[in-house]
PATORNU-30127 format. One record per residue (C-alpha): residue number from 1; x, y, z. Coordinates in nm, 2 decimals. Example, Ala and Ser with C-alpha at 12.3 -4.5 7.8 and 13.67 -1.06 7.14 Angstrom:
REM residues 2
num_px_py_pz
1_1.23_-0.45_0.78 .
2_1.37_-0.11_0.71 .
END
This chain:
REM residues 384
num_px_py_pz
1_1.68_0.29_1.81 .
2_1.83_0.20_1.46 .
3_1.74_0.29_1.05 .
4_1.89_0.53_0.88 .
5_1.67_0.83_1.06 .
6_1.80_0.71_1.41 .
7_1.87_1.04_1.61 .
8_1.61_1.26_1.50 .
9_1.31_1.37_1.67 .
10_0.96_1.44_1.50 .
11_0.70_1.64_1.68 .
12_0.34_1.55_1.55 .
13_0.13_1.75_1.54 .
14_-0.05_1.59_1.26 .
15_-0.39_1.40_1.28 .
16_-0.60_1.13_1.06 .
17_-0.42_1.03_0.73 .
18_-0.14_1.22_0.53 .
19_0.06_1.37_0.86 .
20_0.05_1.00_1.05 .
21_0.09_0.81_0.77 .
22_0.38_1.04_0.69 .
23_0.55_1.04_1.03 .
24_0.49_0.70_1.06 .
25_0.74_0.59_0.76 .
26_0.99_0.82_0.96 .
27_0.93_0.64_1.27 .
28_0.96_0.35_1.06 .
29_1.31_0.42_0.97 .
30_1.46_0.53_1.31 .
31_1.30_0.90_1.40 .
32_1.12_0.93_1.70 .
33_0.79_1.06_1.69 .
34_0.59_1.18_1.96 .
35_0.21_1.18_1.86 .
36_0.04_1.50_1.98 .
37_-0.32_1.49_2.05 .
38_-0.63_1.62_2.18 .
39_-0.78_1.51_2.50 .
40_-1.03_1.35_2.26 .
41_-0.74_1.21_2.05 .
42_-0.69_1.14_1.71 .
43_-1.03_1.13_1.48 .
44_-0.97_0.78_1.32 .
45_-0.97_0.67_1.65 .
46_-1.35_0.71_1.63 .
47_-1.34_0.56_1.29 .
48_-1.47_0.23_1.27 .
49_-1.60_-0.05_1.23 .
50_-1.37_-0.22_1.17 .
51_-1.23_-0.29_1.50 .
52_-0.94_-0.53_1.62 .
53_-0.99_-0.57_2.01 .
54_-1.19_-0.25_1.99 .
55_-0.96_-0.04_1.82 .
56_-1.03_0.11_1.53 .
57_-0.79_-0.05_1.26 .
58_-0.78_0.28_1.03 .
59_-0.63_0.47_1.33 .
60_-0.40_0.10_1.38 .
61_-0.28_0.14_0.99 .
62_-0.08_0.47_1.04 .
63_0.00_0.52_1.40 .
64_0.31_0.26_1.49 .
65_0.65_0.31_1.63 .
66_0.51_0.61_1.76 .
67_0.49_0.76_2.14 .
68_0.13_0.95_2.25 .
69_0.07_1.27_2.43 .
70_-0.24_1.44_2.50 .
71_-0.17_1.78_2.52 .
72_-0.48_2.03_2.54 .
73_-0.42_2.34_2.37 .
74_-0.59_2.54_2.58 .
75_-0.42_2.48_2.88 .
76_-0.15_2.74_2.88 .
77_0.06_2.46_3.07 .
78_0.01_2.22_2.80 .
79_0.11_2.51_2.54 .
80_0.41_2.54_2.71 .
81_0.48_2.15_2.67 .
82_0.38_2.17_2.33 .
83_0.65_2.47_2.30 .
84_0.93_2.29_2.48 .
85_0.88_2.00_2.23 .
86_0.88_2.20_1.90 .
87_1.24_2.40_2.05 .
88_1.36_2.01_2.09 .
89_1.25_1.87_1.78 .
90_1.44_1.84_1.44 .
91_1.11_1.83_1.25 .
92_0.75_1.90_1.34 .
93_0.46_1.78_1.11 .
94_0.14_1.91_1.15 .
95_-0.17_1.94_0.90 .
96_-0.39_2.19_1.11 .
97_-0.61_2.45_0.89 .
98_-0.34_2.67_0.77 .
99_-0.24_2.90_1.05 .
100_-0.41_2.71_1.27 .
101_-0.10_2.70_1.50 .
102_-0.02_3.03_1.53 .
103_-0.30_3.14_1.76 .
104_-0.09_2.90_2.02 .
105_0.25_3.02_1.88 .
106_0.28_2.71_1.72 .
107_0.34_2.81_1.35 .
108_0.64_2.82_1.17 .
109_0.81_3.15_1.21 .
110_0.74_3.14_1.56 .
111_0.88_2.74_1.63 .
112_1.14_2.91_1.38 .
113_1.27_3.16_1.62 .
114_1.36_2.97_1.89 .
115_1.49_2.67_1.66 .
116_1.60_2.80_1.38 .
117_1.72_2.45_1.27 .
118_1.33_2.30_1.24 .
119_1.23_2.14_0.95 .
120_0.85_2.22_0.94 .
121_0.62_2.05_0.73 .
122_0.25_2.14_0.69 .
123_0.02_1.95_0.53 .
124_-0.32_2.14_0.38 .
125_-0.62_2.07_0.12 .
126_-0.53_2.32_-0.09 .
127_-0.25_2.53_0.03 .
128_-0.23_2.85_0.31 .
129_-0.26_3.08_-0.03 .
130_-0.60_3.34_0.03 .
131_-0.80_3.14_-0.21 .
132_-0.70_2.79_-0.09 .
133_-0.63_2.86_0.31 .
134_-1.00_2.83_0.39 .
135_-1.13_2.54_0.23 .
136_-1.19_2.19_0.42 .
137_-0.93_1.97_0.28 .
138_-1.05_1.60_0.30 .
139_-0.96_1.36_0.06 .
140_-1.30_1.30_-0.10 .
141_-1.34_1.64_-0.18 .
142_-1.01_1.68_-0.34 .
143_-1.07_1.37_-0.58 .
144_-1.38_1.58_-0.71 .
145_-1.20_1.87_-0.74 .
146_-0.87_1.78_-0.93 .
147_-1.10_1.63_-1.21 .
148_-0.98_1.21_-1.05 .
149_-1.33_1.13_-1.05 .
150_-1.37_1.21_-1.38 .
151_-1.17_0.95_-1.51 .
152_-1.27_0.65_-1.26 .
153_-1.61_0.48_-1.35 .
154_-1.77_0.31_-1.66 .
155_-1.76_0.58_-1.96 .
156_-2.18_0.58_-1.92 .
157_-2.20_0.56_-1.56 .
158_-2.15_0.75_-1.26 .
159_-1.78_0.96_-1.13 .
160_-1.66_0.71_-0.89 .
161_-1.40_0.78_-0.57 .
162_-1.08_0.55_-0.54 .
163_-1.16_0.26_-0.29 .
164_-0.86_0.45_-0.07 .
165_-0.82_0.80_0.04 .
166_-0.57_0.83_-0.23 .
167_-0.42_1.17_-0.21 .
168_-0.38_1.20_0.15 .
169_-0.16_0.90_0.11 .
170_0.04_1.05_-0.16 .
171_0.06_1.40_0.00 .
172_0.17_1.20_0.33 .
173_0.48_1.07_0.03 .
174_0.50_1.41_-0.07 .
175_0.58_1.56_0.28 .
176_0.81_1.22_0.31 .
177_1.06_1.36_0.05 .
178_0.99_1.77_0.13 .
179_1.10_1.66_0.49 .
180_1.41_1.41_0.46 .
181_1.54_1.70_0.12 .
182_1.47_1.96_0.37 .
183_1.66_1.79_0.66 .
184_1.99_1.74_0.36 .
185_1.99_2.11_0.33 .
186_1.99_2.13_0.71 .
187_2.29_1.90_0.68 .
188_2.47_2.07_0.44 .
189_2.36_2.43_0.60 .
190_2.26_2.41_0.95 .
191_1.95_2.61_0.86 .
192_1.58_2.44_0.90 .
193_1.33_2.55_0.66 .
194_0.92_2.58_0.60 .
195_0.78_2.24_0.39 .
196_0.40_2.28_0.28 .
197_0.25_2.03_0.09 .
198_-0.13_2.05_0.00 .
199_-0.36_1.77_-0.10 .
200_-0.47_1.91_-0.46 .
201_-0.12_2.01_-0.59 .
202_-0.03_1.65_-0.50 .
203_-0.32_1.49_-0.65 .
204_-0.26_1.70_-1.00 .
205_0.14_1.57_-0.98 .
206_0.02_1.27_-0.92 .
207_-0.24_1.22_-1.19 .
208_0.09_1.25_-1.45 .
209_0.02_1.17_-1.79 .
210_-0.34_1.22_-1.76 .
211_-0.31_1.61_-1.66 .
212_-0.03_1.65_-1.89 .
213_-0.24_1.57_-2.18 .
214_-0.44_1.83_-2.07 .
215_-0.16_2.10_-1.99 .
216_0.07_1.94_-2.29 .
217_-0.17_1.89_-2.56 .
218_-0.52_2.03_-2.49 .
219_-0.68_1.77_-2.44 .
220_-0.94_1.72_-2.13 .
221_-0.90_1.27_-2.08 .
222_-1.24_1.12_-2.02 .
223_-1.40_0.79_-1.82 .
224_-1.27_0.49_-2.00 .
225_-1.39_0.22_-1.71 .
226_-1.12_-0.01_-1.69 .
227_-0.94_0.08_-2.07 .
228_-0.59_0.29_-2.11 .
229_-0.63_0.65_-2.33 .
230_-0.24_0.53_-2.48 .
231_-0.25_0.16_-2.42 .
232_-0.42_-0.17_-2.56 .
233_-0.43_-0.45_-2.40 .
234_-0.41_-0.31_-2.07 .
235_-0.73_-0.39_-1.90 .
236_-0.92_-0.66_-1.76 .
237_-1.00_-0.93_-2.02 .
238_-1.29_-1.25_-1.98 .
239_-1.17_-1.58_-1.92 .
240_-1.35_-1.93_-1.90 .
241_-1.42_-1.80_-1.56 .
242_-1.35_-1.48_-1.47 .
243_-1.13_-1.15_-1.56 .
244_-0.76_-1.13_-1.62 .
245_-0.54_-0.78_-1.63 .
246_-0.34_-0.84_-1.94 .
247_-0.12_-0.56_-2.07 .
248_0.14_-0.51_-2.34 .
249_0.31_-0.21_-2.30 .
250_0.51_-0.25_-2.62 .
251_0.51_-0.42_-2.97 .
252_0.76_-0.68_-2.84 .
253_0.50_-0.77_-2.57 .
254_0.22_-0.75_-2.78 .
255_0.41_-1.02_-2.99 .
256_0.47_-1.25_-2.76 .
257_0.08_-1.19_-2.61 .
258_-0.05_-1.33_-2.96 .
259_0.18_-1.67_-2.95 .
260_0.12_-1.76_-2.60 .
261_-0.28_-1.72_-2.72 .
262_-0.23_-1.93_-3.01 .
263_-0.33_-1.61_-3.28 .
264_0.06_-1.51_-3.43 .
265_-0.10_-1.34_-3.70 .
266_-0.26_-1.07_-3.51 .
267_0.14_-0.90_-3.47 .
268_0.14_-0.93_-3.84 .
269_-0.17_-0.75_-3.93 .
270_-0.11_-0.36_-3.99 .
271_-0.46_-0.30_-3.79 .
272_-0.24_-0.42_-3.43 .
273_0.14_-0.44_-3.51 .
274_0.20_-0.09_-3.31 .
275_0.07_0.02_-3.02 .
276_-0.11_0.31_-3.19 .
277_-0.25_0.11_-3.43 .
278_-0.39_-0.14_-3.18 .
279_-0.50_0.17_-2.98 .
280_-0.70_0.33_-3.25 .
281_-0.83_0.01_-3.40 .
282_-0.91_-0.15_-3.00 .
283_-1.29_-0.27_-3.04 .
284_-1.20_-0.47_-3.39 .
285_-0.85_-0.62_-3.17 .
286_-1.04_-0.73_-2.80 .
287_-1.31_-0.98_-2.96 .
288_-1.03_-1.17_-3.15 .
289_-0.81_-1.18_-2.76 .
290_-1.13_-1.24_-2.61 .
291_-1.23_-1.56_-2.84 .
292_-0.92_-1.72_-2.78 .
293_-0.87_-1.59_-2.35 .
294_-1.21_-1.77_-2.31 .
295_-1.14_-2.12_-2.39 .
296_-0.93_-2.16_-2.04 .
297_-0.95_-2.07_-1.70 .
298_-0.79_-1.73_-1.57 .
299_-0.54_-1.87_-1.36 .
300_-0.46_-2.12_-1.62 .
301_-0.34_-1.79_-1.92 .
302_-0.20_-1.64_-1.59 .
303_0.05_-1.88_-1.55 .
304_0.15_-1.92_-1.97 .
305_0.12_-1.55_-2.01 .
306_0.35_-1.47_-1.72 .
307_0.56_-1.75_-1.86 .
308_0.62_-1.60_-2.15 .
309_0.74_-1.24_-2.05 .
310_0.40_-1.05_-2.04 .
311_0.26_-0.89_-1.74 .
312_-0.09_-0.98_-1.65 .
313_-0.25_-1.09_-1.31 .
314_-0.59_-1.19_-1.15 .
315_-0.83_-0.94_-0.99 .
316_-0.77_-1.05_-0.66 .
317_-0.99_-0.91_-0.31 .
318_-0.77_-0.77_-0.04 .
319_-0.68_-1.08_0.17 .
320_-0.54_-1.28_-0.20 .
321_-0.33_-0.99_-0.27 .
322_-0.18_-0.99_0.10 .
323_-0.14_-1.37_0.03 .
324_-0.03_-1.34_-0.34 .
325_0.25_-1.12_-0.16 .
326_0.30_-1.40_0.07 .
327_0.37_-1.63_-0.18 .
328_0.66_-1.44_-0.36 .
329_0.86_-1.42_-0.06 .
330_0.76_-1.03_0.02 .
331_0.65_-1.10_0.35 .
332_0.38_-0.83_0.38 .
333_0.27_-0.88_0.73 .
334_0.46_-0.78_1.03 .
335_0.37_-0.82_1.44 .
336_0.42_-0.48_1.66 .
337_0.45_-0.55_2.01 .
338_0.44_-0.86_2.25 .
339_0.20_-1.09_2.37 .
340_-0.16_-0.88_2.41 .
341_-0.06_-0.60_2.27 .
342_0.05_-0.71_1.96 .
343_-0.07_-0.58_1.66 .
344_-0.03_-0.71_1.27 .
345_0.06_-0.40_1.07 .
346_0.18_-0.42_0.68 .
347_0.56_-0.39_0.65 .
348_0.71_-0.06_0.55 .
349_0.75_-0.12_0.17 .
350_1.13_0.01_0.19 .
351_1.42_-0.19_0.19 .
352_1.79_-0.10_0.29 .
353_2.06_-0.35_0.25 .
354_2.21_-0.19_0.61 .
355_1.98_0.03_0.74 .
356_1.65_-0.18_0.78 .
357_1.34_-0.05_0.90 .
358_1.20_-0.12_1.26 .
359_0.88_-0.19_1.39 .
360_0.94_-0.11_1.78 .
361_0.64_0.04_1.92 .
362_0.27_-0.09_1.86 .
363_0.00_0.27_1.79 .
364_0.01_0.38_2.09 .
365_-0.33_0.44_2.36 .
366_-0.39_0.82_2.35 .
367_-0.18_0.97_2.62 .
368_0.01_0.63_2.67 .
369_0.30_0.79_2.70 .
370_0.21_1.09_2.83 .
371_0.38_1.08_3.14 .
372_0.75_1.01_3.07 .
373_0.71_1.27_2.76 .
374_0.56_1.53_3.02 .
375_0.83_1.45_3.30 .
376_1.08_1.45_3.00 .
377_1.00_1.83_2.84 .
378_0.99_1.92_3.21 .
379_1.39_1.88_3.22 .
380_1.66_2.06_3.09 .
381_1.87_1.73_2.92 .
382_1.79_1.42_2.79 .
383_1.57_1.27_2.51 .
384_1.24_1.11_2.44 .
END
């Protein structure tokens, strides 16, 4: 093993999008996780189309560098396997229904007990509070509820969902940095502590400016479509032949924006010269871009706008951005594994100048690994 979380051992217990994608960045950087599943396994590996060679490619997307057990909970035998490993492991991840676990003497003050030194991190909908403990917590559901959907979709039209389960990807990042602060403090103390992270808290840190003008000043934000409450430009703008994100997050941008376009005077009129008054005065400011972004092709203002120091970019499908990533050297696409069994997976987006992440392990079969971790929990010494 190598990566800066080499040595460390992460039981998971987790299943379907925040906990694996979470313990999959560990694995990423050195930990080793054993996946715990059911004899049916992990849900997204029912989750398809679509497939590659038959497996589902959602479960494929957060399930690398990882080793699989099935362990059925209601086998007292498998309990005690399931026991052994949480008494081994530095960290256990697991996103059951809170207290879930403990019916199995799998929740934290119990793990706690006998390894006081575990860093726990559960993962909920909406925390193991009474009014939250009981409530399904899928990522759909939490997008409706934190007021998300509110804000996505033309101002006349319909609340829209994000085209990604959005918060179980940031409450995954959340448990990320609860976990590695948790496991400093266990550095610095030798004491292991509880991490809970919940899918709605997350979402309402992570909608930042737009619940803080709520919480801050009072005010509820509303569907724009594509437009910025603070900003303009920053939104999709018609070319000869298509849209064009164009932004300027500042007067010097905005500047610049007006001589690549040919219109200087537009920084010189009081109605656009500072962000608030462009803001404020936006549907007498877009026509006058718009006039002048139409007379040439997208790509072609891409290129002069970039050029000139102000961020814009094409609305590109999936498979451009991959290649758009390509093509400035980021090298999105790693292989896991050799020969038939290797899978394409996008790279961990971290980089260490010593310490680089490791792709080791293609998402494993369910149980694939069941019997080495079985004969391993079964002796005294050694590691996974």
């Amino acid at each position: 093993m190598s990566g800066p979380l080499s040595g460390l051992l992460v039981a998971d217990f987790s299943r379907i999008l925040a906990g694996p994608y979470s313990t999959m960045l560990l694995a990423d950087l050195g930990a080793e996780v054993v996946k715990v599943e059911g004899p049916g396994g992990d849900d997204t590996r029912t989750w398809q189309p679509p497939v590659r060679e038959g497996i589902s490619t959602y479960y494929l997307g957060a399930n690398r560098n990882k080793r699989s057990v099935a362990l059925d909970l209601k086998d007292p035998d498998d309990v005690a396997l399931a026991h052994e490993l949480a008494r081994r492991a530095d960290v256990l991840v697991e996103n059951f229904k809170p207290g879930g676990l403990a019916r199995f003497g799998l929740d934290y003050d119990t793990v706690a007990a006998e390894n006081p030194r575990i860093v726990y991190a559960s993962i909920s909908g909406f925390g193991s509070g009474p009014g939250g403990a009981a409530l399904p917590g899928y990522d759909l559901i939490v997008q409706a509820i934190s007021g998300f959907m509110s804000l996505t979709g033309d101002p006349d039209g319909e609340p829209y969902r994000a085209g990604v389960a959005l918060f179980d990807v940031m409450a995954g990042l959340h448990a990320t940095i609860g976990i590695l602060s948790a496991l400093n403090h266990r550095h610095e103390t030798g004491a292991g502590q509880h991490v809970e992270v919940n899918l709605l808290s997350s979402a309402l840190s992570g909608l930042v400016n737009q619940t803080s003008a709520y919480v801050a000043g009072g005010v509820v934000p509303f569907r724009m479509g594509n437009s910025h409450p603070s900003l303009f430009p920053y939104e999709p703008l018609p070319c000869a032949d298509g849209e064009l994100i164009v932004t300027a997050g500042n007067d010097g941008q905005f500047r610049k924006l007006c001589q690549v376009l040919g219109v200087p005077e537009l920084a010189d009129d009081p109605r656009f010269g500072r962000n608030e008054d462009r803001t404020a005065n936006r549907d007498e400011l877009r026509p006058l871009l718009v006039e002048r972004l139409r007379t040439r092709t997208k790509m072609e203002w891409f290129r002069d706008i970039i050029g000139a120091g102000v961020p814009c970019g094409p609305i590109n499908t999936i498979d451009q951005g991959v290649a758009f990533a390509e093509e400035i050297g980021l090298d999105p696409v790693v292989t896991v594994g050799d020969g038939a069994a290797a899978v394409p997976s996008v790279r961990n987006p971290i980089t260490f100048s010593t310490t680089a992440a490791a792709y080791r392990l293609p998402p494993p079969a369910l149980d694939e690994h069941g019997a080495e971790i079985r004969q391993w929990l079964s002796t005294t010494e050694g590691s996974a």
